[in-house]
Each structure stands twice: as structure tokens, then as C-alpha cells.
C-alpha atoms as a printed R data frame, in Angstrom:
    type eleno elety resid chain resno        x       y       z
1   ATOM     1    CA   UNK     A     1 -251.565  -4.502 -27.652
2   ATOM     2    CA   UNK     A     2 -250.818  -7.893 -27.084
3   ATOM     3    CA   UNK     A     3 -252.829 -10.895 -25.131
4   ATOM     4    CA   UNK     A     4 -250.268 -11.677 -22.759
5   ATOM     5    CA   UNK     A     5 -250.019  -9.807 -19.062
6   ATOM     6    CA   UNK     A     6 -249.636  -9.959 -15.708
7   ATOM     7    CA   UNK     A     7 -253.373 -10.006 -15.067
8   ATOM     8    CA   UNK     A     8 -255.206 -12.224 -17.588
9   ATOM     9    CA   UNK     A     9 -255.165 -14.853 -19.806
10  ATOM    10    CA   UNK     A    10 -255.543 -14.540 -23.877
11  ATOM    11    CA   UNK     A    11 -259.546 -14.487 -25.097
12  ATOM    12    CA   UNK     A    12 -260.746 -17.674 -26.921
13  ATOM    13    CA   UNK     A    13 -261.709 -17.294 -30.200
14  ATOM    14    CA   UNK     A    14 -265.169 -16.920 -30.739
15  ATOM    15    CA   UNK     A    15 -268.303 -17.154 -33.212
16  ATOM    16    CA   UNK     A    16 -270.100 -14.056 -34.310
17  ATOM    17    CA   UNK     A    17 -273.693 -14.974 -32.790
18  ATOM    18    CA   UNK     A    18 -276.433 -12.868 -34.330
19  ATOM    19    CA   UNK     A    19 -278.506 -10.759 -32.814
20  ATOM    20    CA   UNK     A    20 -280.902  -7.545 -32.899
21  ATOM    21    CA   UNK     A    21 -277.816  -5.227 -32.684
22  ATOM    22    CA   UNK     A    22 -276.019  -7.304 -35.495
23  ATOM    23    CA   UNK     A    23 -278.580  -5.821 -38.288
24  ATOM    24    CA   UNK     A    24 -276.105  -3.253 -39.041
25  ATOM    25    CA   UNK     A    25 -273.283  -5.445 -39.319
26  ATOM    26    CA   UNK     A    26 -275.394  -8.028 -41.391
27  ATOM    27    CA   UNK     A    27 -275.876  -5.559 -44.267
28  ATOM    28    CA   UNK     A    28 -272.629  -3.970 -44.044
29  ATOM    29    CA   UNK     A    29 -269.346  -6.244 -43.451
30  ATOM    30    CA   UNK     A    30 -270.671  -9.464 -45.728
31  ATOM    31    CA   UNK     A    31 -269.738  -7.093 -48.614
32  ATOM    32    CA   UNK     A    32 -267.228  -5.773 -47.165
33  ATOM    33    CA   UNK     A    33 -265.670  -9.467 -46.393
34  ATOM    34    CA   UNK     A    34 -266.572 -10.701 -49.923
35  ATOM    35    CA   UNK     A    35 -264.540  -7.486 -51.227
36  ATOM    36    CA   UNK     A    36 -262.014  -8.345 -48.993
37  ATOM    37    CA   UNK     A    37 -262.315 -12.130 -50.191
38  ATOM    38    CA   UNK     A    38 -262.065 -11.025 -53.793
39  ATOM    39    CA   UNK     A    39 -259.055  -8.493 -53.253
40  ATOM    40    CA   UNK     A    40 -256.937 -11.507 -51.417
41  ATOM    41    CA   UNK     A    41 -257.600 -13.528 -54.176
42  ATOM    42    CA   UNK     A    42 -256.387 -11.752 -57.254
43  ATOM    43    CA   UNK     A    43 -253.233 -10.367 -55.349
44  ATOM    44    CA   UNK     A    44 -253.140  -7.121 -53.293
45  ATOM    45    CA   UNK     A    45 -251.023  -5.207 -51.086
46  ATOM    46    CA   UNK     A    46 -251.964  -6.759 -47.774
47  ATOM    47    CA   UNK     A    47 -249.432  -9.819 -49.971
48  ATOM    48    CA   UNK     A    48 -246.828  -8.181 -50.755
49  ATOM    49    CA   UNK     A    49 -246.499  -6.080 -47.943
50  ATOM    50    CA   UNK     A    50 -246.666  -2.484 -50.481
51  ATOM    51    CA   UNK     A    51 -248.128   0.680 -50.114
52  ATOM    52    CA   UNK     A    52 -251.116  -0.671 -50.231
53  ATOM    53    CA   UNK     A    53 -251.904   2.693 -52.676
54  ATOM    54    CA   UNK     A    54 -254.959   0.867 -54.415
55  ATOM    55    CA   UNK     A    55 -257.679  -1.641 -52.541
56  ATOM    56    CA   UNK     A    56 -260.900  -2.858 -53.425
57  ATOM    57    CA   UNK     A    57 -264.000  -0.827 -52.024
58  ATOM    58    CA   UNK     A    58 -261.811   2.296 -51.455
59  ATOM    59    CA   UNK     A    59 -263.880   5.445 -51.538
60  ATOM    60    CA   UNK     A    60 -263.403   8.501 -53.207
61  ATOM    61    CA   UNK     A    61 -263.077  10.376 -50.198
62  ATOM    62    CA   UNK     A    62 -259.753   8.837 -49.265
63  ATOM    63    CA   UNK     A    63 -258.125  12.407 -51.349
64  ATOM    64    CA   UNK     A    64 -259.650  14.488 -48.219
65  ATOM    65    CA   UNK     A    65 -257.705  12.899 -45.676
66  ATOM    66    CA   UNK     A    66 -254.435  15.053 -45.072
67  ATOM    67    CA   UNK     A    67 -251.056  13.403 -46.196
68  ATOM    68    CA   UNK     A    68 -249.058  11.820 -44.167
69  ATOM    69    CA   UNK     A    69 -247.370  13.355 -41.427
70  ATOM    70    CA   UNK     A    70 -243.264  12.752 -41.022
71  ATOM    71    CA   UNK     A    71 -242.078  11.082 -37.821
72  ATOM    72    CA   UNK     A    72 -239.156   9.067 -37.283
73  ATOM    73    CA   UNK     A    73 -239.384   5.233 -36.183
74  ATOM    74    CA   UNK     A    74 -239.179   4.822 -32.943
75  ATOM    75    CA   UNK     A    75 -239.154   1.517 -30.953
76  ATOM    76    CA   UNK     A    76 -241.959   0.827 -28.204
77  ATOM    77    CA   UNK     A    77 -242.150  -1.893 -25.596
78  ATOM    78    CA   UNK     A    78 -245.391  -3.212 -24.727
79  ATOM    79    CA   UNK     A    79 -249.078  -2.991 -26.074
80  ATOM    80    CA   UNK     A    80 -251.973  -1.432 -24.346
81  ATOM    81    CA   UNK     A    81 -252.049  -1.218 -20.503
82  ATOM    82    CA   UNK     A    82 -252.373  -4.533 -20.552
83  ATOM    83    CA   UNK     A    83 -249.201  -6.044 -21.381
84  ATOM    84    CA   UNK     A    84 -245.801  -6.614 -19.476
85  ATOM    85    CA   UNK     A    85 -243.081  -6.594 -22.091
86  ATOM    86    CA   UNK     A    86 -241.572  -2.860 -21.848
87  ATOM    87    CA   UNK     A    87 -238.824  -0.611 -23.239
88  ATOM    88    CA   UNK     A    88 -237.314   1.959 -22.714
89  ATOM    89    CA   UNK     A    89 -235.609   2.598 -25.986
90  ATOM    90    CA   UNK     A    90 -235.767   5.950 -27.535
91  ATOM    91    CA   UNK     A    91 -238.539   6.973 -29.297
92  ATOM    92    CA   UNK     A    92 -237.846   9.106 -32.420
93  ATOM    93    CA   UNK     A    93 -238.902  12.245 -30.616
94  ATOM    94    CA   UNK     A    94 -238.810  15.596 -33.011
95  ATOM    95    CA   UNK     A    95 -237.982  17.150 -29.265
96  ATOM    96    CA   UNK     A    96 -241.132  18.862 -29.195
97  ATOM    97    CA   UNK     A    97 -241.679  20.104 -25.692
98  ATOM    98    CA   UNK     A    98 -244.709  19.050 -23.973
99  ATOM    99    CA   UNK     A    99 -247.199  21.653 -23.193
100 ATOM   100    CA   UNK     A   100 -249.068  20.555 -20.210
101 ATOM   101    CA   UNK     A   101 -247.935  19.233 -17.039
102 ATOM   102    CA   UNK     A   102 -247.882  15.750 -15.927
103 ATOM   103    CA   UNK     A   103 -251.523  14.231 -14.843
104 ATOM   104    CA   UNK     A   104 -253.536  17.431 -16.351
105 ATOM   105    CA   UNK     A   105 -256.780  16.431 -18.074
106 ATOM   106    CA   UNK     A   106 -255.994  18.010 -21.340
107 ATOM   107    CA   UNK     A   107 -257.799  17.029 -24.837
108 ATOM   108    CA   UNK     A   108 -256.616  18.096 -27.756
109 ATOM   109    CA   UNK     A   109 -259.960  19.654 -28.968
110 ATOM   110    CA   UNK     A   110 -261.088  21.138 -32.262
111 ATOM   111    CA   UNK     A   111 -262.261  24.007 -33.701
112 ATOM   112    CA   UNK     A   112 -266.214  24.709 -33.881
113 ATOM   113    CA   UNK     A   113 -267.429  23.376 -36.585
114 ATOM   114    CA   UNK     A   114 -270.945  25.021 -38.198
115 ATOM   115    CA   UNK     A   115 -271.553  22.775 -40.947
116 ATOM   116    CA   UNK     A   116 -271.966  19.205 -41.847
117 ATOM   117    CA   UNK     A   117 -273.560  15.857 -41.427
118 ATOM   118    CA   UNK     A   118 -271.778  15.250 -37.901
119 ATOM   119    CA   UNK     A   119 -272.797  19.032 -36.669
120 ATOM   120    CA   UNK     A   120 -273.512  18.967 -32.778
121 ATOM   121    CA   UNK     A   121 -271.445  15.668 -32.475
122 ATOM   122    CA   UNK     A   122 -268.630  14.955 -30.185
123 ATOM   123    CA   UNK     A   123 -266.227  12.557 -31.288
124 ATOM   124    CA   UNK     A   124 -263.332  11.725 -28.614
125 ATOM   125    CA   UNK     A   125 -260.229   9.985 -30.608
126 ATOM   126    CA   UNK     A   126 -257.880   8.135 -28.314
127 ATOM   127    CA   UNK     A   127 -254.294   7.642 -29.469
128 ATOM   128    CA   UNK     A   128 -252.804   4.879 -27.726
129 ATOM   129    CA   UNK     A   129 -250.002   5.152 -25.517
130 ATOM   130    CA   UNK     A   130 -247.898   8.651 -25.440
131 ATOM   131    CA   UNK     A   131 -244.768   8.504 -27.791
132 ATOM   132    CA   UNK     A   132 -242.775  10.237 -24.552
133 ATOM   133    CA   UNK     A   133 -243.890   7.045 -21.813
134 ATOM   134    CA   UNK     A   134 -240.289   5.613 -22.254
135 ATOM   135    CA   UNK     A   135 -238.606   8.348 -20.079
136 ATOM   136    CA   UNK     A   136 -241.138   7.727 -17.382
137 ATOM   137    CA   UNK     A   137 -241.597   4.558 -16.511
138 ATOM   138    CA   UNK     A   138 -242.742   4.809 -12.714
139 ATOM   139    CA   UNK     A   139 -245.057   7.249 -13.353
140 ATOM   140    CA   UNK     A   140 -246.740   4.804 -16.306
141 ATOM   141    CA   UNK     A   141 -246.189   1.348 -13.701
142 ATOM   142    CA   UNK     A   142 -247.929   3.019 -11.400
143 ATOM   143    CA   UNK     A   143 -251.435   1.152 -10.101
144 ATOM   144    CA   UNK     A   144 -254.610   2.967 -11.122
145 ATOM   145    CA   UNK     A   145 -258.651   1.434 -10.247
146 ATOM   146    CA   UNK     A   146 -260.176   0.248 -13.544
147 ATOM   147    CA   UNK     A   147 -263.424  -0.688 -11.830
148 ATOM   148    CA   UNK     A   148 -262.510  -4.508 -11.456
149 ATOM   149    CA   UNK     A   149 -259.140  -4.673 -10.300
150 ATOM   150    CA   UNK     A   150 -255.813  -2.303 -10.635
151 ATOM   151    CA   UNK     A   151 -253.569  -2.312 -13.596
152 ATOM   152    CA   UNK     A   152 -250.634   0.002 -14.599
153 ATOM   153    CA   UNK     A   153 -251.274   3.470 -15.737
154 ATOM   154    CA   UNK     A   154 -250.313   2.996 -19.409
155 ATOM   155    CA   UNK     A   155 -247.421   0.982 -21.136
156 ATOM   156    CA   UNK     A   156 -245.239   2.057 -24.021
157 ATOM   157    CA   UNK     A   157 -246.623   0.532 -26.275
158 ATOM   158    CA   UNK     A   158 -245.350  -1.851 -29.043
159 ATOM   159    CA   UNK     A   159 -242.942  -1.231 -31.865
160 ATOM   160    CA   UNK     A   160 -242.298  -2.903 -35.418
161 ATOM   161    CA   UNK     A   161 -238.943  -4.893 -35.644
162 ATOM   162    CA   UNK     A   162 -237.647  -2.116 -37.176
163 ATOM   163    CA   UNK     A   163 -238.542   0.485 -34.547
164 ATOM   164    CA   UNK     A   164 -241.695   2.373 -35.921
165 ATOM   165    CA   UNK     A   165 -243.476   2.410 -32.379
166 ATOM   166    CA   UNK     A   166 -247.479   1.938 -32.066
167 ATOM   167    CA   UNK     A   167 -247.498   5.331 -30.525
168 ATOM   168    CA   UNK     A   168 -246.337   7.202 -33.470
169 ATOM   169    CA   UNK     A   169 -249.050   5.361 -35.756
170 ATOM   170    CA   UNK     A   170 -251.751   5.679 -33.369
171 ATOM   171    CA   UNK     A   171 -251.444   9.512 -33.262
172 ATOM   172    CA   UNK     A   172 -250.337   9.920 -36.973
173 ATOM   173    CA   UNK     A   173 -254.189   7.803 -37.410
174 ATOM   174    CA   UNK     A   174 -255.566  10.084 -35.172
175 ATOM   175    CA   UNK     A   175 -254.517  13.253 -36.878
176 ATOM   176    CA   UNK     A   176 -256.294  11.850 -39.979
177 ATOM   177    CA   UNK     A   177 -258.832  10.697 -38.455
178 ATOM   178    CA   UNK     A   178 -259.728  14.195 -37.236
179 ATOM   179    CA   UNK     A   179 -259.434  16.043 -40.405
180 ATOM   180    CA   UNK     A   180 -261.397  13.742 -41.808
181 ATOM   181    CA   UNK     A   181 -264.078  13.926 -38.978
182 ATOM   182    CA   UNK     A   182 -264.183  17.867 -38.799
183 ATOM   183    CA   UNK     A   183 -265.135  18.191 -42.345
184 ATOM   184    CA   UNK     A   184 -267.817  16.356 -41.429
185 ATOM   185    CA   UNK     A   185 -269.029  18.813 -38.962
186 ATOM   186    CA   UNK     A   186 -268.093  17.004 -35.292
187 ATOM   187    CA   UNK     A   187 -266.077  18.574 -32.575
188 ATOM   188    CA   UNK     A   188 -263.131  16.637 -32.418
189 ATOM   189    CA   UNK     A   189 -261.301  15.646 -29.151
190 ATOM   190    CA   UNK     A   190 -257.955  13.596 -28.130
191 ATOM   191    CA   UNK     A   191 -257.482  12.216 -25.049
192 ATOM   192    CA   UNK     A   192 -253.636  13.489 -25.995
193 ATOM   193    CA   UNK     A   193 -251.773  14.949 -28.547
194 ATOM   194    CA   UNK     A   194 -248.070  14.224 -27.597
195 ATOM   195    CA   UNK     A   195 -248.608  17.601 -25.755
196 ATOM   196    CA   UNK     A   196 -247.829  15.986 -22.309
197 ATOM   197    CA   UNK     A   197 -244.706  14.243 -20.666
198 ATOM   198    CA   UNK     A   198 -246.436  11.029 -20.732
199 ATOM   199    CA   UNK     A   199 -250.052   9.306 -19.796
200 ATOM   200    CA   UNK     A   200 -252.716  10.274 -19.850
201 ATOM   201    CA   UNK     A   201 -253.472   7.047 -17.581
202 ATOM   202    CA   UNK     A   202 -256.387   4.532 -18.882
203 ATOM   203    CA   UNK     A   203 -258.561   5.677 -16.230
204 ATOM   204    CA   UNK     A   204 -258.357   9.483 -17.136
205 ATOM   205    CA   UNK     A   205 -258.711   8.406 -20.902
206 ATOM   206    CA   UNK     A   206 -262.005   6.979 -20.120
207 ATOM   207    CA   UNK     A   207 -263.005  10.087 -18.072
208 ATOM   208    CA   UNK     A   208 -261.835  12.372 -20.841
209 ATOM   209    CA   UNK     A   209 -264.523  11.163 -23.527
210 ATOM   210    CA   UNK     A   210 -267.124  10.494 -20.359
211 ATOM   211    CA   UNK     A   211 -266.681  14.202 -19.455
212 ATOM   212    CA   UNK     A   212 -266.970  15.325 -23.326
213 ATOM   213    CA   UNK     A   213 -270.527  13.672 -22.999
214 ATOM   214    CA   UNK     A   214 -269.058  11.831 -26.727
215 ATOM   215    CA   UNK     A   215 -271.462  10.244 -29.058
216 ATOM   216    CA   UNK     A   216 -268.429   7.908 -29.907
217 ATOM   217    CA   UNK     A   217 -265.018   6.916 -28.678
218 ATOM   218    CA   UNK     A   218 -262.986   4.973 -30.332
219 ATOM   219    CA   UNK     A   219 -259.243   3.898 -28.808
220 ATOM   220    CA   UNK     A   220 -256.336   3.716 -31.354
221 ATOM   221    CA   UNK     A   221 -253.946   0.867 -31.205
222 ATOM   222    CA   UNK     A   222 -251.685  -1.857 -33.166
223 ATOM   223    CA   UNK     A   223 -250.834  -5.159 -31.691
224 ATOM   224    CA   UNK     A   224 -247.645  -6.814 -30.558
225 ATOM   225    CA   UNK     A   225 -249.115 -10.404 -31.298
226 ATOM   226    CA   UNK     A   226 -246.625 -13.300 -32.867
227 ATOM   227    CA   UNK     A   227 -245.550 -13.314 -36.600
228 ATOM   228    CA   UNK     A   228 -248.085 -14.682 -38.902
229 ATOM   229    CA   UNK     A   229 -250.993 -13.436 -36.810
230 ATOM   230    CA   UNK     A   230 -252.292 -10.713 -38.832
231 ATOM   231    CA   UNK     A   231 -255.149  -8.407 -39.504
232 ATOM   232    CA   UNK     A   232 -257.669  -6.241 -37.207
233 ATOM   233    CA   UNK     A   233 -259.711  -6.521 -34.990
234 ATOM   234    CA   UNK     A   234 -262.567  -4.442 -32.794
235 ATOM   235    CA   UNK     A   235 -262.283  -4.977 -29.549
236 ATOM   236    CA   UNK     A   236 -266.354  -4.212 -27.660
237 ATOM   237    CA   UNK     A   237 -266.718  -3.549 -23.833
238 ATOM   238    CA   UNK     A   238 -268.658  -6.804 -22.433
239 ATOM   239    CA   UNK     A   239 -271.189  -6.294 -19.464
240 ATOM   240    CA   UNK     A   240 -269.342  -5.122 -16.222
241 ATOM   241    CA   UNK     A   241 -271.274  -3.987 -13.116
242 ATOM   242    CA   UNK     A   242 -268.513  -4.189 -10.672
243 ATOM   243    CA   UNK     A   243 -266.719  -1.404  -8.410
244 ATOM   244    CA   UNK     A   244 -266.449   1.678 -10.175
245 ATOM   245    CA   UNK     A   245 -267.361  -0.378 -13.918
246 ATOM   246    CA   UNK     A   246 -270.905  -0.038 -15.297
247 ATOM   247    CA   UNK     A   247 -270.777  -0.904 -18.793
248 ATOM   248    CA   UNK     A   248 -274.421  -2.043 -19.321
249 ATOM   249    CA   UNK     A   249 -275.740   0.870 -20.603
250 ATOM   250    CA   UNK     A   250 -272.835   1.090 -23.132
251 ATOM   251    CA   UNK     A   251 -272.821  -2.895 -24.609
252 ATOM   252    CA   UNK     A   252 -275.830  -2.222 -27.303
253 ATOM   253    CA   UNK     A   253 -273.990   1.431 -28.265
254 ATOM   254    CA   UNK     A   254 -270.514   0.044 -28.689
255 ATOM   255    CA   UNK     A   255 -270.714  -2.874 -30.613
256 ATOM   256    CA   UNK     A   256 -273.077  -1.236 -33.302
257 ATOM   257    CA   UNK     A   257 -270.008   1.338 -33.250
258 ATOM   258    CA   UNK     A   258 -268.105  -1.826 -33.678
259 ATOM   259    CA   UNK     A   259 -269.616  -3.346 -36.563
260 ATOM   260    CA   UNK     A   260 -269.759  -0.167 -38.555
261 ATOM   261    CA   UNK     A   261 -266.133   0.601 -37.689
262 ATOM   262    CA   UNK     A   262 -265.099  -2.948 -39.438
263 ATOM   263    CA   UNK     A   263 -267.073  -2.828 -41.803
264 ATOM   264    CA   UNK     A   264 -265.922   0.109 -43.119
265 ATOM   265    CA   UNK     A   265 -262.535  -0.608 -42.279
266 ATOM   266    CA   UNK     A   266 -262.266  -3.522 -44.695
267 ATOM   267    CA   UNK     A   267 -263.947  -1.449 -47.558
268 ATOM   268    CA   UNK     A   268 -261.444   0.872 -47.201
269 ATOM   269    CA   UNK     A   269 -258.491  -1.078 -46.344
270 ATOM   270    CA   UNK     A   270 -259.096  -3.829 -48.463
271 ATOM   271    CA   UNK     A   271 -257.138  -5.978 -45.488
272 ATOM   272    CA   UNK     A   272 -259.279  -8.785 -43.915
273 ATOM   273    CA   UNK     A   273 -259.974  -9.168 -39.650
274 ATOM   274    CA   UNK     A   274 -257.926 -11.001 -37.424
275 ATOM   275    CA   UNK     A   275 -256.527 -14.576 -38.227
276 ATOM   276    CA   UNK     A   276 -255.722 -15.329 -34.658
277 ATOM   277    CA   UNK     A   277 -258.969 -13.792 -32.666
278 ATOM   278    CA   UNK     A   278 -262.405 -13.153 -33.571
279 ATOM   279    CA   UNK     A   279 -263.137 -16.000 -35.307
280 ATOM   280    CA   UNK     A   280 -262.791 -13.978 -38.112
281 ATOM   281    CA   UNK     A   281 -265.540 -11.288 -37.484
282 ATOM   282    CA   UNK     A   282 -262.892  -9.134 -36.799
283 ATOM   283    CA   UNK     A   283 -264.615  -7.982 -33.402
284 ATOM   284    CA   UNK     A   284 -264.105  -9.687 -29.706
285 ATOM   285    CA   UNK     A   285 -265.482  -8.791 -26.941
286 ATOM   286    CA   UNK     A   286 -263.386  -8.071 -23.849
287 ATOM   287    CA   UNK     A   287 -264.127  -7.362 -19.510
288 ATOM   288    CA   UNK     A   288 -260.372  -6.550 -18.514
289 ATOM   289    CA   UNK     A   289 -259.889  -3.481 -20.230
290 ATOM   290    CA   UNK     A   290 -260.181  -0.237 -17.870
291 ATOM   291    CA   UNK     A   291 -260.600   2.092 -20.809
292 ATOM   292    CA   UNK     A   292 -263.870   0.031 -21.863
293 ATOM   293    CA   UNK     A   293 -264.811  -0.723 -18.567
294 ATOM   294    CA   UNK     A   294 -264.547   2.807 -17.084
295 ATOM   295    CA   UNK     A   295 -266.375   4.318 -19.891
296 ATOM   296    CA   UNK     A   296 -270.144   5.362 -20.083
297 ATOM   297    CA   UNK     A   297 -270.215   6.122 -23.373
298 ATOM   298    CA   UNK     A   298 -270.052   4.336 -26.671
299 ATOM   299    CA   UNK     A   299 -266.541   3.187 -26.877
300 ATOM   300    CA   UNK     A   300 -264.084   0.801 -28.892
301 ATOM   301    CA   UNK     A   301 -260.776  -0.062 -29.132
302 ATOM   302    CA   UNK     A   302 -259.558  -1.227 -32.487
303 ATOM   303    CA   UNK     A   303 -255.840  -3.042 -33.453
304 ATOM   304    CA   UNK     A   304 -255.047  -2.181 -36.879
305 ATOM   305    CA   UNK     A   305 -252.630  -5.136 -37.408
306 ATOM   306    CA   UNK     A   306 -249.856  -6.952 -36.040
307 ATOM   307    CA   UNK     A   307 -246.781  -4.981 -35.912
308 ATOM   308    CA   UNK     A   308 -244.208  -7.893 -35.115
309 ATOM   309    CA   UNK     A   309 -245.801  -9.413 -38.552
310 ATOM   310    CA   UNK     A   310 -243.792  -8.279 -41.334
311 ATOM   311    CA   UNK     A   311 -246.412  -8.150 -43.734
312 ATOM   312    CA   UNK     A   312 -248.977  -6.171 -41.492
313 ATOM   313    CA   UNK     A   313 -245.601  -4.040 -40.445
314 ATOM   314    CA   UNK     A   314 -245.304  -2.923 -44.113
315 ATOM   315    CA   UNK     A   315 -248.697  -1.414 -44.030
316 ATOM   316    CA   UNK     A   316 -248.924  -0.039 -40.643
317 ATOM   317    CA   UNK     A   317 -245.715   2.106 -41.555
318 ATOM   318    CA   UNK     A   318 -247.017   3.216 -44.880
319 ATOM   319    CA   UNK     A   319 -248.391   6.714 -45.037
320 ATOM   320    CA   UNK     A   320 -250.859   5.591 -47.770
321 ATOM   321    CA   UNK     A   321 -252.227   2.619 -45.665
322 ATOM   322    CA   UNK     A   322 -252.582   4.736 -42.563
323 ATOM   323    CA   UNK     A   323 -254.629   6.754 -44.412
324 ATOM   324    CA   UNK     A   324 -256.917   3.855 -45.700
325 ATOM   325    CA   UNK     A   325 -257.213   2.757 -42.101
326 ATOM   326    CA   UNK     A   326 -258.246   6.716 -40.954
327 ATOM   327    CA   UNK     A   327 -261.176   6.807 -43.843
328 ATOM   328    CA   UNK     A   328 -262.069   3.378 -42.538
329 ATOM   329    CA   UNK     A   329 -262.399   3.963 -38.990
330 ATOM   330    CA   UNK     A   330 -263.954   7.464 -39.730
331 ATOM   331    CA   UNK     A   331 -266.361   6.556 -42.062
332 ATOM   332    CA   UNK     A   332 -267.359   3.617 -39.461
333 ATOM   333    CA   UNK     A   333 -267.838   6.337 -36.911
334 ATOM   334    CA   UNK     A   334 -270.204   8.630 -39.313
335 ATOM   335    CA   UNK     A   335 -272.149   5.579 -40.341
336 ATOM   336    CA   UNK     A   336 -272.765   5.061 -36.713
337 ATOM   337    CA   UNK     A   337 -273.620   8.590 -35.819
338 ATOM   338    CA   UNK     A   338 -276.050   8.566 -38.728
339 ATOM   339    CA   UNK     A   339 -277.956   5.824 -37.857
């Protein structure tokens, strides 16, 4: 997902300001930072653009998380409904058929689960963009209410230079993700599985994890910035009351679910937060997007890195960094459901 649109103008950089809800944050991502700090220094793979197979802060857990699954690279367009630059280039597809029909509210939704720390928690996973949104480009430009204004029903998505397309990471993070999540006990939901011709739309997203009554949503994507800008970022819902958008209630929730997500995600990663927003707190807080602003339950979005960076592109198509970046996000979401 990139910063430039139709509709708005990139966010200024920011300072981190401290506050009740940053208590979390303050005992977990300094550590995680100075990790980070310490793993840039001496030479890792966020440098060279590797596997990334070893980081610093890594936890053992990272052997429950499923390998990786095979998909062919694919190029995307855009980045999240929010940009302009398109394509309709093919994506890789394994010619799966899709299983539901166009517009169908449809979550991909786990198993019960009986035991574990996360029992009796609903966790709704949100893969951005849907890898088959190239052959149906009317049906994605087409205007839906976000609470503030209208925007497009979904974009393709962005792609590395060398084709691997942001929707075939997001839902090969996803899958992880939820293996990782179900062992710890929570119902696991996502907002789509490539099991439909293309959407779902941003505003049915949001409605998807509203309507699971989820303790936490969190919105997979990669960004389509310029090269050199690299590393994450968490992007928080800001304070909406407009229209149809209420995200008051949410703002506390969902940047606690912010700050646990990036800490964790550096730990894991060993790969430091944005160089180009943030101010390098890896988290920024946004009012234009309609799957924050729609939702009414804790929700982020997070960019994993920069695919048109070569570097980040090395580890966004590695099966062993995707992995990293699944235990990070996970654990993030855990530590946040624990309290």
C-alpha cells in the first residue's frame, strides 16, 4: 500500500508521544529496537537481502509455524484501496476455482478449538487484496461508503519488480498466521481465502470481523513505497465520528494491539520500522482508511516492507522471513489478548 491516491495526501512523519496506552509499548519495543539496533550492527539478513533464516530475538516457537506454502510470482498493481497505480497483469494463479460467488460474505473460518491460552477468542485475519482482482477491475473500481467519503472497492495490490504480488504474501502470512493462532486455542477467521472471484470490498472486510464480534483484527499488507524506503510499519485507526465511521471506542484497543504487534514483530524479524514514516516507532496513525474507519473492533493494518525495495523484496519473498513476520504478528496478537 502506497501513500499516493486519488483522495489524500501522504501522512507526515511523526513523534511517538507517550501516553497511558503506551505502557505496553514502553516495556516491550525498547528491547525489541535495541535487538534490532544490535542485529543491524553486526550484519544481518535485512543487509544482504538473504533468507533472513537466523535474527536476533527469534523465539523458539518459530518451528510451529507451517512451512512455506508454494505459489508462483505474480505481478500486482496498486497497494491497499487507497492507491491509483493498477494492473492488470496476470497473477500466478494455480487455477484454483473460486468457491463462492461474487459479493458473498464468506470467512474462511477455523475449526473449534478446545484448548489453549487464546480459548473463546476470535481472531479475524485480513489478507490484503484478492490474488484474482486483476480479471475484474470494474467490479474492484467500483465506489463503496467508508464512513467519510467513497473510495474504490479494493485495488490489486502491489507487486515486487520481479512479479511476486502483495496478494500472494499477504495470504501465504495469513495461512501462518492461523496455524500459529489455532494452536493457541482462538477461532480463526479470514475475511478471504482466495475462495472468491475477487473483493471482498473494504467495507465488507470491516463488517466481516465487526460481525465475528473479534477480540482483534489485524489487516495484512506490503507497501509499494519508493526504493530505499524500507521496513514496517503499524498503521492505528485515529478518532473518526463521521457518517457511518465511529472509531472512538476502538482508538485505546487498537493501538495497544499496535504496539504489541511491533514489538513483537521486530523480536522476531530482527528487521527495524519504517525509515520513511513513523518517525521510526514503526506505528502511524491514519483517518482515510475505510477498513479502520468502518470497524468497531480492535483493528490494525500492518506493511511488512517495501516491495519495490530490493532489499525488503528479498525478504518479503522468502518463505523463511514470511514466517518470522507470521510469529511476529501472532505473537503481538496473543500478547494483546493476554493482557
Amino acid at each position: 500500500m502506497s501513500y499516493t491516491g486519488p483522495d489524500f495526501d501522504p501522512p507526515p512523519s511523526r513523534r511517538f508521544r507517550r501516553g497511558p496506552l503506551t505502557v505496553a509499548l514502553a516495556a516491550l519495543v525498547p528491547g525489541a529496537l535495541l535487538g534490532w539496533a544490535v542485529y543491524a550492527t553486526v550484519g544481518g539478513s535485512g543487509d544482504d537481502g538473504g533468507d533472513a533464516s537466523t535474527s536476533a530475538g527469534t523465539s523458539a516457537s518459530a518451528s510451529s509455524l507451517p512451512p512455506s506454502s508454494p505459489g508462483t510470482p505474480s505481478p500486482g498493481g496498486s497497494d491497499e484501496p487507497d492507491g491509483s497505480d493498477r494492473s492488470d497483469g496476470s497473477d500466478g494463479s494455480d487455477g484454483k476455482k473460486p468457491s463462492t460467488s461474487p459479493g458473498a460474505t464468506s470467512p474462511s473460518a477455523s475449526a473449534p478449538v478446545g484448548t489453549g491460552p487464546l480459548r473463546g477468542k476470535v481472531v479475524v485475519i485480513d489478507p490484503g487484496h484478492n490474488p484474482g482482482n486483476f480479471r475484474h477491475t470494474a467490479e474492484i473500481n467500483r465506489q463503496v461508503d467508508v464512513g467519510t467519503h467513497s473510495k474504490e472497492c479494493d485495488t490489486t495490490g502491489t507487486s515486487t519488480d520481479d512479479g511476486f504480488s502483495e496478494a500472494k504474501f499477504t495470504l501465504d502470512v495469513a495461512h501462518r498466521m492461523r496455524a500459529f493462532l489455532e494452536g493457541q486455542g482462538a477461532t480463526v477467521k479470514l475475511t478471504q481465502d482466495d475462495d472468491r472471484p475477487f473483493g471482498p470490498c473494504i467495507d465488507e472486510r470491516a463488517r466481516i470481523g465487526n460481525e465475528a464480534e473479534a477480540d482483534a483484527v489485524v489487516s495484512i499488507h506490503a507497501d509499494g513505497s519508493g526504493t530505499g524506503n524500507r521496513g514496517f510499519h503499524v498503521i492505528l485507526p485515529g478518532s473518526v465520528d463521521s457518517g457511518a465511521a465511529d472509531t472512538r471506542a476502538i482508538v485505546g484497543p487498537s493501538r495497544a494491539l499496535g504496539e504489541r504487534i511491533a514489538g513483537n514483530f521486530v523480536r522476531a524479524t530482527g528487521n527495524g520500522p519504517s525509515n520513511y514514516v513513523g518517525g521510526g516507532t514503526g506505528l502511524v496513525t491514519r483517518k482515510d482508511l475505510g477498513g479502520l474507519n468502518l470497524s468497531t473492533v480492535p483493528k490494525v493494518f500492518i506493511e511488512c516492507g517495501n516491495m519495490r525495495d530490493s532489499k525488503d523484496a528479498a525478504l518479503l519473498t522468502s518463505g523463511a522471513w514470511r514466517q518470522k513476520a507470521a510469529q511476529g504478528i501472532s505473537e503481538g496478537i496473543v500478547s494483546f489478548l493476554r493482557g
